[in-house]
C-alpha positions as CSV (number, residue, x, y, z in Angstrom):
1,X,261.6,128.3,142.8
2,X,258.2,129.7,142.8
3,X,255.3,127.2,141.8
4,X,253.3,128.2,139.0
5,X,250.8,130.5,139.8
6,X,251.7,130.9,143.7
7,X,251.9,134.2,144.8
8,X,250.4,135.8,141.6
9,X,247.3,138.0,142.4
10,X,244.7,140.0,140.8
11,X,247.1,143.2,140.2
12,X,249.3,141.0,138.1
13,X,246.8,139.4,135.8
14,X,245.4,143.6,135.6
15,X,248.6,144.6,134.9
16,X,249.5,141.8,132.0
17,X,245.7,142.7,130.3
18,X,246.3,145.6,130.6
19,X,243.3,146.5,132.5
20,X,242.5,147.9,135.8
21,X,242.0,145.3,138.5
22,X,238.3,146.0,138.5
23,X,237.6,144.9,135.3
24,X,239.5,141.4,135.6
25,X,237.1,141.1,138.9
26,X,234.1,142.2,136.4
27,X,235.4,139.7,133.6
28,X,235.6,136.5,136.3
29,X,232.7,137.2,138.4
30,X,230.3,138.9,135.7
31,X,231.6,138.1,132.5
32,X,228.1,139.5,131.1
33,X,229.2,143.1,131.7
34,X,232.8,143.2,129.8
35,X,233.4,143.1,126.1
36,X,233.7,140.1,124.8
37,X,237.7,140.7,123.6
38,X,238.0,142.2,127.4
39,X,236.9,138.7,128.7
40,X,239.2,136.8,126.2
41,X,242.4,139.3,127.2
42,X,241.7,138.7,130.9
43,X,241.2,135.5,130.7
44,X,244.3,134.7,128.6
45,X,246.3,136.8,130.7
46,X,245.2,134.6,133.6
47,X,246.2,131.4,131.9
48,X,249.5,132.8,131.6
49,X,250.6,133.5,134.9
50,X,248.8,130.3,136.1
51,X,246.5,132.4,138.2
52,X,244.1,130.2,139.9
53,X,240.9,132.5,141.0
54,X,237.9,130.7,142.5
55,X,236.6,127.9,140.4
56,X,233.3,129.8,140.2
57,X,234.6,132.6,139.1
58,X,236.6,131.4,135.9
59,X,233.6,129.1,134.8
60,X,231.2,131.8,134.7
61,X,233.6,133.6,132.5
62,X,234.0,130.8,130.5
63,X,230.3,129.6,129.9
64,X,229.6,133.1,128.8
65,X,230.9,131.7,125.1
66,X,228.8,129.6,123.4
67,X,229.6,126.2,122.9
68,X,228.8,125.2,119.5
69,X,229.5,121.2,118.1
70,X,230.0,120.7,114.3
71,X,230.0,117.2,112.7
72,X,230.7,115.8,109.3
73,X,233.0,114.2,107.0
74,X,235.6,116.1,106.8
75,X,238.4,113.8,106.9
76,X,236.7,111.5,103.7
77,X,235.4,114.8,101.5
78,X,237.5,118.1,100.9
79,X,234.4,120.3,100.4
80,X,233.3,119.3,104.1
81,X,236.3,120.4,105.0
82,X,235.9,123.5,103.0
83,X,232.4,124.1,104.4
84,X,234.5,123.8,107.6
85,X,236.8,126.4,107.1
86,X,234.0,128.2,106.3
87,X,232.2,127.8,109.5
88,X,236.0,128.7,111.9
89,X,236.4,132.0,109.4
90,X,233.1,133.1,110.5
91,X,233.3,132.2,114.0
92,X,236.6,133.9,114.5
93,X,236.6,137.1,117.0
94,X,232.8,135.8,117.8
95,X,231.7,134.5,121.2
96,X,231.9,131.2,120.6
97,X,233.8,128.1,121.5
98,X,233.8,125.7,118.0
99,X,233.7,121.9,119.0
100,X,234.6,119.6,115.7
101,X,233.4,116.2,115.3
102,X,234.9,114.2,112.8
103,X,232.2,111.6,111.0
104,X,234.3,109.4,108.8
105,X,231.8,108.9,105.6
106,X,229.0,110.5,104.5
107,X,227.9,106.7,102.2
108,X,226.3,105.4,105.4
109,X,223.3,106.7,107.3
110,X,222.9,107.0,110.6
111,X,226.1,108.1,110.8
112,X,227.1,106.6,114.5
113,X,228.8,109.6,115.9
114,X,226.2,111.7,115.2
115,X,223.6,109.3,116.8
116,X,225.8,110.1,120.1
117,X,225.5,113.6,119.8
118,X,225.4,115.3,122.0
119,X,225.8,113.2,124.8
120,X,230.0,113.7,124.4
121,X,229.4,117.1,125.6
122,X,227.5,119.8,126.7
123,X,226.6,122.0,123.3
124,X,224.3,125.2,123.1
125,X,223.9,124.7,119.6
126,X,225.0,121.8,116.9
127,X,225.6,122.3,112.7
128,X,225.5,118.8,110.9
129,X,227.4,119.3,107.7
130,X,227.0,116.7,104.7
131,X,225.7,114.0,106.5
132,X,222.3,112.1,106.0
133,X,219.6,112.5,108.8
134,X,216.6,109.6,110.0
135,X,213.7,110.0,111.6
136,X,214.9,108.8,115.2
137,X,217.8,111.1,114.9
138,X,215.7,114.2,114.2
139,X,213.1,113.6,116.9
140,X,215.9,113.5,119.6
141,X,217.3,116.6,118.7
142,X,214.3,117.9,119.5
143,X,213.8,116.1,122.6
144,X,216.7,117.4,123.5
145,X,215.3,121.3,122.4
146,X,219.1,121.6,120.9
147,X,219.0,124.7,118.1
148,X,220.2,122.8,114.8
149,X,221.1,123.7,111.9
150,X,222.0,121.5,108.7
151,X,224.8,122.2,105.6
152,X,224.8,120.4,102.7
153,X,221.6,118.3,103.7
154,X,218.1,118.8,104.4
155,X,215.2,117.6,106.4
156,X,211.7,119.2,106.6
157,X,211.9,119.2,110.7
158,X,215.2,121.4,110.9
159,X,216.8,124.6,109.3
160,X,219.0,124.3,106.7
161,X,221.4,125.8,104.2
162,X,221.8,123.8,101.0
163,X,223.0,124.0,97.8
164,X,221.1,123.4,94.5
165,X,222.3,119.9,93.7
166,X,219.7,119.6,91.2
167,X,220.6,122.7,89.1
168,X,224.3,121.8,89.4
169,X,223.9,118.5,87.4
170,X,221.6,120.6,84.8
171,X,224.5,123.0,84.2
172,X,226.5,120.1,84.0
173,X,224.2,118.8,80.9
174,X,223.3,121.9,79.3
175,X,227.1,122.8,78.8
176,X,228.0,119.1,77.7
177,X,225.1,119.5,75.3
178,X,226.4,123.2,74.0
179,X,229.5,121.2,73.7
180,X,227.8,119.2,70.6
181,X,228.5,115.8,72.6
182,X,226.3,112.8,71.6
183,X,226.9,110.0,74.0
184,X,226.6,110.9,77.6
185,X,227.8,108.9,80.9
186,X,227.8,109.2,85.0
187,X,229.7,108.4,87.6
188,X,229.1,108.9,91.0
189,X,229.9,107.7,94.7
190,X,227.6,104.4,95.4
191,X,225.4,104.4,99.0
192,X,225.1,101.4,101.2
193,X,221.3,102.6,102.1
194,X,218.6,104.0,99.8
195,X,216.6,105.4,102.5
196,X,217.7,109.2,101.8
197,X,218.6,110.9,98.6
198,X,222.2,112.0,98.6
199,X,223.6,115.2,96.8
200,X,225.1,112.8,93.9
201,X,221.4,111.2,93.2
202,X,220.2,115.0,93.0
203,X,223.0,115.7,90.3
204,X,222.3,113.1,88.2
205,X,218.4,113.7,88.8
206,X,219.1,117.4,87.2
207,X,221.8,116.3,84.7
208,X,219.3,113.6,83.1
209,X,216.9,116.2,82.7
210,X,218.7,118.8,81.3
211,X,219.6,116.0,78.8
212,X,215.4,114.5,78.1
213,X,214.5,118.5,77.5
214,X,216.8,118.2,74.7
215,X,215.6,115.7,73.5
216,X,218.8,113.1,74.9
217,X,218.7,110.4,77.1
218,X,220.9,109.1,79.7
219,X,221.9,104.9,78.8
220,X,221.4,103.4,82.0
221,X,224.5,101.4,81.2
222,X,226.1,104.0,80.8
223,X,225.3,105.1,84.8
224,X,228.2,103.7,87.1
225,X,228.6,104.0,91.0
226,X,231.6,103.4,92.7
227,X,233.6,104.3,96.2
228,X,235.6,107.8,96.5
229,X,238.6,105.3,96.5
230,X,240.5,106.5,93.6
231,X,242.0,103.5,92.4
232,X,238.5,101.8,92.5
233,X,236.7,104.9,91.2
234,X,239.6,104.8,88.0
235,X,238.7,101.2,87.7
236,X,235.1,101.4,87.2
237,X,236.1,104.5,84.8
238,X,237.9,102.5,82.8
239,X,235.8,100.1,82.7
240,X,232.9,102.6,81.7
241,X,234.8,103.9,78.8
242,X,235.6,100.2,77.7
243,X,231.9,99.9,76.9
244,X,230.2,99.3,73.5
245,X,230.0,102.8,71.9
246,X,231.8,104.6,74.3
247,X,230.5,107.9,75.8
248,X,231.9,111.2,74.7
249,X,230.7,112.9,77.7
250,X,231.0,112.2,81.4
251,X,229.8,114.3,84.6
252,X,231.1,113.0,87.6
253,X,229.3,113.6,91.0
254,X,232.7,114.5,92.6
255,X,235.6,116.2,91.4
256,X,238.0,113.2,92.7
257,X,235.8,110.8,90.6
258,X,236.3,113.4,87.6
259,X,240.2,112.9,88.1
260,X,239.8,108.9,88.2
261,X,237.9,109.4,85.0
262,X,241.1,111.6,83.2
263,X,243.7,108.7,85.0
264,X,241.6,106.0,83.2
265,X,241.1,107.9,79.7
266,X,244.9,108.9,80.3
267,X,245.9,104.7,80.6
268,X,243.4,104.2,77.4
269,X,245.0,107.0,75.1
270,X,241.6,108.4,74.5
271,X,242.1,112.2,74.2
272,X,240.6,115.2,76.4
273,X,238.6,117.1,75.4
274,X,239.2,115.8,71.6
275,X,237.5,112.4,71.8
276,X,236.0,112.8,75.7
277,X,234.4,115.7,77.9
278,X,234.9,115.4,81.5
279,X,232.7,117.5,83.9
280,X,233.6,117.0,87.8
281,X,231.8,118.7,90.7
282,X,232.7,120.9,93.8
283,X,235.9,123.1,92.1
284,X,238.0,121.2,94.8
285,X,241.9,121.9,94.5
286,X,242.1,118.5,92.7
287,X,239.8,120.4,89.9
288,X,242.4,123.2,89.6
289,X,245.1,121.0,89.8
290,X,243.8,119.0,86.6
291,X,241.7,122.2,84.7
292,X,239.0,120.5,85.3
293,X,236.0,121.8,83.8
294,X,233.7,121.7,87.1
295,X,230.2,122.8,89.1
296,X,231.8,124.9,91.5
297,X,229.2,125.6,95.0
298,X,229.8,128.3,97.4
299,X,231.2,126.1,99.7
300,X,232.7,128.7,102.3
301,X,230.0,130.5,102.2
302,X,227.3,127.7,102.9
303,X,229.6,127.3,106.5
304,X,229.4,130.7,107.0
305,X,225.6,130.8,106.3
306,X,225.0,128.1,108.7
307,X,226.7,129.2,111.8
308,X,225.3,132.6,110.8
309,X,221.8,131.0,110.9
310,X,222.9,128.9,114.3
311,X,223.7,131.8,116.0
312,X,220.4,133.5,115.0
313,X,218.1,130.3,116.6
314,X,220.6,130.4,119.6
315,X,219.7,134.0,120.1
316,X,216.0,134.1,119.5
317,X,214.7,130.5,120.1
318,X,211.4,129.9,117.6
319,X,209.7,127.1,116.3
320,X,209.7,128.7,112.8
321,X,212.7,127.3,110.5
322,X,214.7,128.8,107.2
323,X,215.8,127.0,104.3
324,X,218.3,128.8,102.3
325,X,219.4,127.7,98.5
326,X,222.5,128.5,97.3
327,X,223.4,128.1,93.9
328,X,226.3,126.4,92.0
329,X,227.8,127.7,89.0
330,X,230.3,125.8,85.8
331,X,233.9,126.6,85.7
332,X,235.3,126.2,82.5
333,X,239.0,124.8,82.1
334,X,240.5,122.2,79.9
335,X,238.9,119.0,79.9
336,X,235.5,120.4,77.5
């Protein structure tokens, strides 16, 4: 029998692509002057009769695609993940190869892995999605002169897309207020390091005004943090709406906290929306699972923005940086 790949030449891989023989010389030796979906054709075709040109040759065609790293939480939070998708969809059919970096939790900063970065690879560009920046961090990326771009986060040294975390929480607020609630109550995902301000401290920050221009207040006593564990996260729920005059009204940071704050009102007998309004945040599948009443964010389309706006610094390098806010918006089910 014929090893793989022995005896197959040029001709064959043309003939599988479907191109003539001069262009799978063009796409392996200068991968510049085909199309990129020529290159990809060749190349696959190549792969699958084991065709073994000159190692030169098939790394040229192969460095000619970007190589772009993207890092953050997205086995702990399901809207990094959704951010995610949103970063493959727009990469699809584009010249790029994506690289995924798994970070575990977003509660801790530095996050390790990302201090690494990029040292596990080589990258031509790198998107940092939901995690929390420091100083030391930031200067190496640009040591490194490594286009960056950040989702879900900010820092006034890098481009970013981000969403309104602030305004989120205030719609969260305004439509408990309109709801003619009188006792209102927080509960969101506790950090182990108060050096940064996370998305859930901007929430609250914009929920607790919405409620002092109304002349409300949030009860600090009434303000929990807990872990995105959801038996924990039900326990401190329960133990929130144990307290002397109970709240009527709870925004949650998260939508999985939102659901550990039903499960807990659920195990109490106290009715929703009758006797308490629950607000979560993301408009996850768990919030359309429960009709949830929730801040849904462009979360797709915040991925797509930042690779979009990657691709841009890869192509014309500039010291000049973009910050781009996009802007969250209620959902209305059953739980106001």
């Amino acid at each position: 029998m014929r090893e793989p790949g022995k005896g197959v030449t040029i001709r064959d891989v043309a003939a599988r692509a479907e191109v003539s023989v001069s262009t799978v010389s063009l796409a392996l030796n200068h991968p510049d002057r085909v199309s990129p979906a020529t290159r990809e054709r060749v190349l696959s075709a190549a792969d699958a009769l084991s065709f073994v040109p000159k190692e030169q040759a098939i790394a040229r065609a192969r460095r000619t695609a970007k190589r772009i790293g993207v890092i953050g939480p997205f086995s702990s939070y399901p809207a990094a993940m959704i951010r995610l998708a949103g970063v493959l969809a727009a990469a699809r059919g584009e010249p790029v190869d994506v690289v995924v970096f798994d970070e575990p939790s977003a509660a801790t900063s530095p996050a390790p892995l990302l201090a690494s970065l990029p040292r596990t690879g080589r990258l031509d560009g790198l998107l940092i999605v939901s995690l929390p920046l420091d100083e030391p961090l930031v200067d190496r990326l640009h040591s490194l002169d490594l286009p960056t771009v950040l989702v879900d986060t900010d820092h006034p040294g890098l481009s970013s897309v981000r969403i309104d975390d602030d305004a989120g929480g205030a719609l969260a607020g305004a439509h408990l207020l309109d709801g003619g609630r009188h006792r209102f109550a927080f509960l969101g995902e506790a950090q182990h390091n108060d050096a940064y301000t996370t998305p859930a401290r901007r929430r609250l920050d914009g929920y607790r005004r919405a409620l002092i221009e109304h002349g409300r207040a949030l009860d600090p006593a009434l303000t929990r943090w807990t872990t995105r564990d959801l038996d924990t996260a039900q326990a401190t729920a329960r133990d929130l709406l144990d307290a002397p005059h109970r709240p009527d009204a709870i925004f949650a940071a998260d939508d999985l906290l939102a659901a550990a704050i039903v499960r807990a009102a659920h195990d109490l007998a106290i009715a929703i929306p009758e006797d308490l309004a629950v607000v979560g945040y993301d408009d996850t599948e768990t919030a359309r699972a429960l009709s949830l009443t929730t801040i849904s964010q462009p979360l797709a389309h915040s991925g797509n923005e930042g690779l979009r706006l990657l691709r841009e610094q890869m192509r014309t390098p500039s010291d000049a940086l973009s910050s781009t806010a996009l802007r969250p918006h209620l959902v209305h089910r059953e739980t106001t």
